[in-house]
KOLDRENTI-520525 format. One record per residue (C-alpha): x, y, z. Coordinates in nm, 4 decimals. Example, Ala and Ser with C-alpha at 12.3 -4.5 7.8 and 13.67 -1.06 7.14 Angstrom:
REM KOLDRENTI-520525
+----------+----------+----------+
!        X !        Y !        Z !
+----------+----------+----------+
!   1.2300 !  -0.4500 !   0.7800 !
!   1.3670 !  -0.1060 !   0.7140 !
+----------+----------+----------+
This chain:
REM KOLDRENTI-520525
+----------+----------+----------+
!        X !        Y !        Z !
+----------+----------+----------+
!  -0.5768 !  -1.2391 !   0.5977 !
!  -0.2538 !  -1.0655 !   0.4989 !
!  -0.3212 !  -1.0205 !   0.1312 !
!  -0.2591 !  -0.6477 !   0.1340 !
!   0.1033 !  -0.6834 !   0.3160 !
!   0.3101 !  -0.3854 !   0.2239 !
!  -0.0138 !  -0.1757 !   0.0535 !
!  -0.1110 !   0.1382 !   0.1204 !
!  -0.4671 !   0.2101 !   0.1706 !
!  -0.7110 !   0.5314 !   0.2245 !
!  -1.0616 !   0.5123 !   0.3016 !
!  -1.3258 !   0.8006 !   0.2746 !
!  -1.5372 !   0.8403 !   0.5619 !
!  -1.4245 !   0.5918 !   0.7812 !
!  -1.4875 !   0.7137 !   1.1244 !
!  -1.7822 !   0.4632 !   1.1204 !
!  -2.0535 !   0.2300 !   0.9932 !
!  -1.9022 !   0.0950 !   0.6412 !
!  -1.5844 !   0.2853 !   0.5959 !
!  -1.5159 !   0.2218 !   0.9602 !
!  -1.5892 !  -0.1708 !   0.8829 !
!  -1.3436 !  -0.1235 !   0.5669 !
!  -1.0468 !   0.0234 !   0.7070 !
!  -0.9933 !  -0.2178 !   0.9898 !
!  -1.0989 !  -0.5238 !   0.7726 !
!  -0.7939 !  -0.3665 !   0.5149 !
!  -0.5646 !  -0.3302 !   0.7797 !
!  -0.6406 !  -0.6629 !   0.9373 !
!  -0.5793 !  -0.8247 !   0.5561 !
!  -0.2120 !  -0.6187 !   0.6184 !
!  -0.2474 !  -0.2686 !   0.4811 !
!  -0.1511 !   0.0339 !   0.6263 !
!  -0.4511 !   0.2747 !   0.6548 !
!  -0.5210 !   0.6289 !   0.6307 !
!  -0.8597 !   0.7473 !   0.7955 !
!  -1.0489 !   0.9837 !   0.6328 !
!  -1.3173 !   1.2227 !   0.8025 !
!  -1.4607 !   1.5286 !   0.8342 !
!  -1.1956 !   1.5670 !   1.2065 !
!  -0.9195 !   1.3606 !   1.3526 !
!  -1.1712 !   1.3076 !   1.6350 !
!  -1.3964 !   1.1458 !   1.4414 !
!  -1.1357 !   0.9183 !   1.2789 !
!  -0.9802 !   0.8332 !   1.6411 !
!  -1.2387 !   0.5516 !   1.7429 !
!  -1.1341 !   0.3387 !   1.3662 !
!  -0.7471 !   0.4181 !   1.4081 !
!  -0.7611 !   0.2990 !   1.7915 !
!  -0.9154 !  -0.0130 !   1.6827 !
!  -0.6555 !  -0.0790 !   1.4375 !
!  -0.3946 !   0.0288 !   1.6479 !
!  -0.5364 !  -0.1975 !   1.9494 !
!  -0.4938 !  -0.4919 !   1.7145 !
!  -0.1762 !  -0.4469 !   1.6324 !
!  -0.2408 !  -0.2568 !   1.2510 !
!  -0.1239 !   0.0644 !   1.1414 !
!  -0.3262 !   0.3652 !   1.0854 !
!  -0.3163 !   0.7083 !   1.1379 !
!  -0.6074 !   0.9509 !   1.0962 !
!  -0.6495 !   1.2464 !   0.8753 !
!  -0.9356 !   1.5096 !   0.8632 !
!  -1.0460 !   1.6019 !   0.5419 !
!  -1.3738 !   1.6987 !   0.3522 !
!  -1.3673 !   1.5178 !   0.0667 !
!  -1.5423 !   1.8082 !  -0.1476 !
!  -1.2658 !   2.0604 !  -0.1043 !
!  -0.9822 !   1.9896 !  -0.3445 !
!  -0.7128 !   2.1992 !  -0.1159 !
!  -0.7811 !   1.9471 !   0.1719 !
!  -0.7968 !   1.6281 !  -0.0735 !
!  -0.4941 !   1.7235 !  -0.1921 !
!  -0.3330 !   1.7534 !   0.1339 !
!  -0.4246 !   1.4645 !   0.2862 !
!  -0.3205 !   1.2500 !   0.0125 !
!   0.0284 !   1.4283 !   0.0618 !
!   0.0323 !   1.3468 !   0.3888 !
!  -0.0666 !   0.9474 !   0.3567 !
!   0.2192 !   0.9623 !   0.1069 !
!   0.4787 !   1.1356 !   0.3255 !
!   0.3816 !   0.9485 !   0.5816 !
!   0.3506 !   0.5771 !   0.4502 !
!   0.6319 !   0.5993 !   0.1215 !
!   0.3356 !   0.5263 !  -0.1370 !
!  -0.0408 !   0.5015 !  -0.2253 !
!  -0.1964 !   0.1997 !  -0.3339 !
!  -0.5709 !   0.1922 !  -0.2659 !
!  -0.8603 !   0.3953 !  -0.2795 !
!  -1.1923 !   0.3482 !  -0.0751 !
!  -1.4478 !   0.6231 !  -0.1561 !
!  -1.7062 !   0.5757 !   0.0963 !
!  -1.7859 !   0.9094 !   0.2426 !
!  -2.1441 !   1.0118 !   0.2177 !
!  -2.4397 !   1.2004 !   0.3282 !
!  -2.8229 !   1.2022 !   0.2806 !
!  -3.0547 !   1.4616 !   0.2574 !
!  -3.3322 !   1.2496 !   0.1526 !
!  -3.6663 !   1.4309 !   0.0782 !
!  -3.9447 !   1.4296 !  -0.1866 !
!  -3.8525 !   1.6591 !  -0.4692 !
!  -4.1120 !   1.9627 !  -0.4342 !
!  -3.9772 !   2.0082 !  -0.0476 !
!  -3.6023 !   1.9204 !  -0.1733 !
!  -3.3569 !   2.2704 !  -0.1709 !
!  -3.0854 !   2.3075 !  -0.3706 !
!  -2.8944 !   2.3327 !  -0.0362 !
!  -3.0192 !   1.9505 !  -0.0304 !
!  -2.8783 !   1.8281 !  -0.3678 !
!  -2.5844 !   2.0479 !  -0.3556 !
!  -2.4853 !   1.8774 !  -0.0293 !
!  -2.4996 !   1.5553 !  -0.1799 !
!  -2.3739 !   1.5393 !  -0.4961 !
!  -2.0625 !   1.7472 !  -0.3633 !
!  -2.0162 !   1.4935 !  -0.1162 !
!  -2.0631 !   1.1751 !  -0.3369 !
!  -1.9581 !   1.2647 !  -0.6760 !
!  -1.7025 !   1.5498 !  -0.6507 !
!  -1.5788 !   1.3813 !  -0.3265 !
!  -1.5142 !   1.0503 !  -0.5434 !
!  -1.3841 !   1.2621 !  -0.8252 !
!  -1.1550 !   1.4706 !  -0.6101 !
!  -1.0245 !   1.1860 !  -0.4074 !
!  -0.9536 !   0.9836 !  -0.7370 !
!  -0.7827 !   1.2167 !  -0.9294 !
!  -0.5285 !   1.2703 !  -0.6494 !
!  -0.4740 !   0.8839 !  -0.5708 !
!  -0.4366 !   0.8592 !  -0.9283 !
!  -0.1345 !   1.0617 !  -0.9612 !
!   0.0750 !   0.8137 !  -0.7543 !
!  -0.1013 !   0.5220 !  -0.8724 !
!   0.0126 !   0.5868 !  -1.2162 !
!   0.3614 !   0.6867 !  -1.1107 !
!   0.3606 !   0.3233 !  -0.9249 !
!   0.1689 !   0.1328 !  -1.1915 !
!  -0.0578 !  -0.0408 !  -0.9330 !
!  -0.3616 !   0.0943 !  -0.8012 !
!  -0.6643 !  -0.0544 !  -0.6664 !
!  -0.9631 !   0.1966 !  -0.6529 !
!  -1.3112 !   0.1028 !  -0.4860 !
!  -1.6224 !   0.3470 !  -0.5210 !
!  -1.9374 !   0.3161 !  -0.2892 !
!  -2.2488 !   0.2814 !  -0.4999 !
!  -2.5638 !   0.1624 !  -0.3605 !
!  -2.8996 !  -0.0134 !  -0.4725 !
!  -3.0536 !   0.3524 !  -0.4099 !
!  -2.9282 !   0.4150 !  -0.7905 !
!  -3.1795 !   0.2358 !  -0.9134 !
!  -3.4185 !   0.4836 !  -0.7838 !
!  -3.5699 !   0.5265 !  -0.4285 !
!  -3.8838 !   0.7480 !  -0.2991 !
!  -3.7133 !   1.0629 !  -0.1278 !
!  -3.3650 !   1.0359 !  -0.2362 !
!  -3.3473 !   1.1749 !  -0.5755 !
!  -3.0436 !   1.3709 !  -0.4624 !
!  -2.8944 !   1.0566 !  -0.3326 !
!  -2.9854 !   0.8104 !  -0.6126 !
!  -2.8782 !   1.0435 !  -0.9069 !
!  -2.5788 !   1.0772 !  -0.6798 !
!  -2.4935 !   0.6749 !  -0.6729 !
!  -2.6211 !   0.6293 !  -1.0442 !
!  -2.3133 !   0.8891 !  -1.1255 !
!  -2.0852 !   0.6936 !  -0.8781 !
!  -2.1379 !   0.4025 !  -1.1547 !
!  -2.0949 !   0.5539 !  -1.4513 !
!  -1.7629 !   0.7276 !  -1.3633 !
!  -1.6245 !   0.4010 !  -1.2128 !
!  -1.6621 !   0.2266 !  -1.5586 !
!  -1.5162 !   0.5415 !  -1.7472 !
!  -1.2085 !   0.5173 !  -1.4627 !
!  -1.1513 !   0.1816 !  -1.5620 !
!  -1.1109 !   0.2655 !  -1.9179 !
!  -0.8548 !   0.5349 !  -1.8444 !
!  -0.7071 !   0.3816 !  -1.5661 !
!  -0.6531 !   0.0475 !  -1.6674 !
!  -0.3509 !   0.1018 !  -1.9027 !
!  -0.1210 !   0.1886 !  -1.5773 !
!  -0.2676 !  -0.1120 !  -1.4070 !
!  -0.5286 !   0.0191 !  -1.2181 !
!  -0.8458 !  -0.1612 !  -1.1288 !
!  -1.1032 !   0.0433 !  -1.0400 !
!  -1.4420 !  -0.1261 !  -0.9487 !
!  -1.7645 !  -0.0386 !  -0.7216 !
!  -2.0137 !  -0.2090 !  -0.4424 !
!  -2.3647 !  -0.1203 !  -0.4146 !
!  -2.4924 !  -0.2095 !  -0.1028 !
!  -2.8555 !  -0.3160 !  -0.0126 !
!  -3.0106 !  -0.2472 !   0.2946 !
!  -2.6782 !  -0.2340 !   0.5879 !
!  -2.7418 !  -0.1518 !   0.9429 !
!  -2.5589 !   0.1876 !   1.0321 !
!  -2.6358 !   0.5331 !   1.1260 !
!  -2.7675 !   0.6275 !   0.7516 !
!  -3.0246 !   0.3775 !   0.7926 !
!  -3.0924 !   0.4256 !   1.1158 !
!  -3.1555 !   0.8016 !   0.9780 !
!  -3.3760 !   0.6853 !   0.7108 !
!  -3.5951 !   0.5192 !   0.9890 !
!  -3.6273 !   0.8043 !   1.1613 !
!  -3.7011 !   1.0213 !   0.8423 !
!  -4.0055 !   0.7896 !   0.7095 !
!  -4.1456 !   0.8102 !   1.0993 !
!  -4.0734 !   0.4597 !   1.1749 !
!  -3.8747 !   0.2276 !   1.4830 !
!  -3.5648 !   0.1448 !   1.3240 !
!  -3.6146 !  -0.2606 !   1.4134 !
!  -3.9507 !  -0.2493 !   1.2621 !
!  -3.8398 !  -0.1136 !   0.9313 !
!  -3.4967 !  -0.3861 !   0.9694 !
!  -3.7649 !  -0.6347 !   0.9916 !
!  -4.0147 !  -0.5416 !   0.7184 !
!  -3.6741 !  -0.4989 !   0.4866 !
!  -3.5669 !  -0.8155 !   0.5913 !
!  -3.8862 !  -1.0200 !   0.4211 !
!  -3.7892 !  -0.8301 !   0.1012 !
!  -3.4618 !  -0.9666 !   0.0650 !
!  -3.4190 !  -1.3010 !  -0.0694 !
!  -3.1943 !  -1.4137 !   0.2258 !
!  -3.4091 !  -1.2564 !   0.4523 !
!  -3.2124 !  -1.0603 !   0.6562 !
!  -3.0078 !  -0.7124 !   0.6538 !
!  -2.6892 !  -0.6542 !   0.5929 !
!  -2.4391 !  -0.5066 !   0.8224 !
!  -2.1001 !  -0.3204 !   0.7500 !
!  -1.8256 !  -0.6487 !   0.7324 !
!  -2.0807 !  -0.7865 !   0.4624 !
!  -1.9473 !  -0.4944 !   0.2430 !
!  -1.5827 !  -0.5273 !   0.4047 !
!  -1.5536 !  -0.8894 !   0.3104 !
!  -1.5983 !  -0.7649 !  -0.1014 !
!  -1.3560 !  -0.4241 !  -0.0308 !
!  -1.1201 !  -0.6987 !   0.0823 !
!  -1.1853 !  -0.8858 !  -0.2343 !
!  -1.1783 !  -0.5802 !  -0.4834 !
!  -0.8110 !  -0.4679 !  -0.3109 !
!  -0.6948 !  -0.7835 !  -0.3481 !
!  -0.4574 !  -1.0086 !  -0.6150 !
!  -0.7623 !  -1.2414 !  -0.6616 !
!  -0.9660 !  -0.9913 !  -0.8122 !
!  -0.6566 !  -0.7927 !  -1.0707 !
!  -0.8979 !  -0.9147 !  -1.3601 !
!  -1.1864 !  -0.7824 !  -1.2314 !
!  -1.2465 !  -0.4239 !  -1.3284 !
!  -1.5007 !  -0.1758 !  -1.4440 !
!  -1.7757 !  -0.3501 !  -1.2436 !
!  -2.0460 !  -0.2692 !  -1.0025 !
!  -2.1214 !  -0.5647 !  -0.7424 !
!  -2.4680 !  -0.5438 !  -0.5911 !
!  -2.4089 !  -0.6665 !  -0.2039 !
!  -2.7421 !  -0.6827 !  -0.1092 !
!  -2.8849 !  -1.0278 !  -0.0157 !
!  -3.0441 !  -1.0597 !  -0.3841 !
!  -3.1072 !  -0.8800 !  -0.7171 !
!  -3.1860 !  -0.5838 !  -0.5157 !
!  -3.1930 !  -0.4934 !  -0.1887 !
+----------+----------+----------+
């Protein structure tokens, strides 16, 4: 703990389940955090953790797929905190379906979300990154990439994520900034929970049958994906960039 003293951090999304998990574990390792979410509300139960343990954090609404309101929240973390020094794009959604019932309203949703959002959010951190010649940016993948029944939106969606996290490493790298992803497995939150209820099934059932598939056979939960965010932000990982970690309990989970 206290790695990140004196860093700047925003995270995507982080009103709860994984980003939620991020921010406070960032703050806890010394950073000062800006909130993302879709309200202020939403953002209040992560910043009053931090708060209540003695980090600093303020929340910010924002949806990540509107440049305007990207733009102006990244103003704000900077007028508010002096600089900008990490990057946590975690914000999602699903829309899962099979493709003959998926809309466009479906995909749309999603890849404005996931891809725009990251490319939005990056291009704005960027900016003061460069200007600072330090910058630690962390993109949320996910094993779903590799392809998964129902979520071709979703898995086209975290396939992208990869692809423009190497090509940000290539272009950021020069001005010192490392810019990496995670792919979770299978992590107990509300998405999952969602999935659960989308394939018909109790949520501990399916936590159970996933749990025989992965090698360490059990689930993940949010602080297993913290722990590497921690890592990524870090000095012990400045050599580390352009890489996709799979955080899933295996190969794949």
């Amino acid at each position: 703990m206290g790695n990140l003293n004196g860093r700047v951090a925003v995270v995507t999304g982080a009103g709860r389940g994984i980003g939620a998990a991020i921010a406070k574990r960032l703050a806890a390792d010394g950073a000062k955090v800006a909130v993302l979410d879709v309200t202020e509300v939403s953002a209040g139960s992560t910043v009053g953790e931090i708060r209540d343990a003695l980090g600093d954090a303020v929340g910010i609404a924002c949806n990540v797929s509107v440049a305007e309101q990207v733009d102006s929240a990244f103003e704000t973390v900077v007028e508010r905190f002096g600089r900008l020094d990490i990057l946590v794009n975690n914000a999602g959604v699903i829309r899962d379906n099979l493709l003959f019932r998926m809309t466009e309203a479906d995909w749309d949703a999603v890849m404005d979300v996931h891809l725009k959002g990251h490319f939005l959010c990056s291009r704005a951190a960027q900016r003061y990154m460069v200007e600072g010649k330090f910058g630690r940016i962390v993109n949320l993948s996910s094993t779903s990439a590799l392809g998964n029944r129902g979520q071709a939106n979703y898995s086209a969606a975290k396939a992208g994520v990869q692809g423009f996290t190497r090509t940000l490493a290539m272009e950021l790298g020069p001005y010192n900034i490392n810019v990496n992803a995670i792919a979770p497995g299978f992590i107990v939150t509300d998405m999952t929970r969602q999935t659960a209820a989308r394939m018909g099934v109790d949520f501990n059932e399916l936590q159970s049958r996933r749990a025989n598939e992965i090698p360490l056979r059990r689930t993940g939960n949010p602080d297993d994906i913290a722990g590497v965010a921690s890592f990524l932000c870090g000095d012990d990982s400045s050599f580390v960039s352009g890489q996709v970690i799979y955080v899933a309990g295996g190969p794949r989970g």
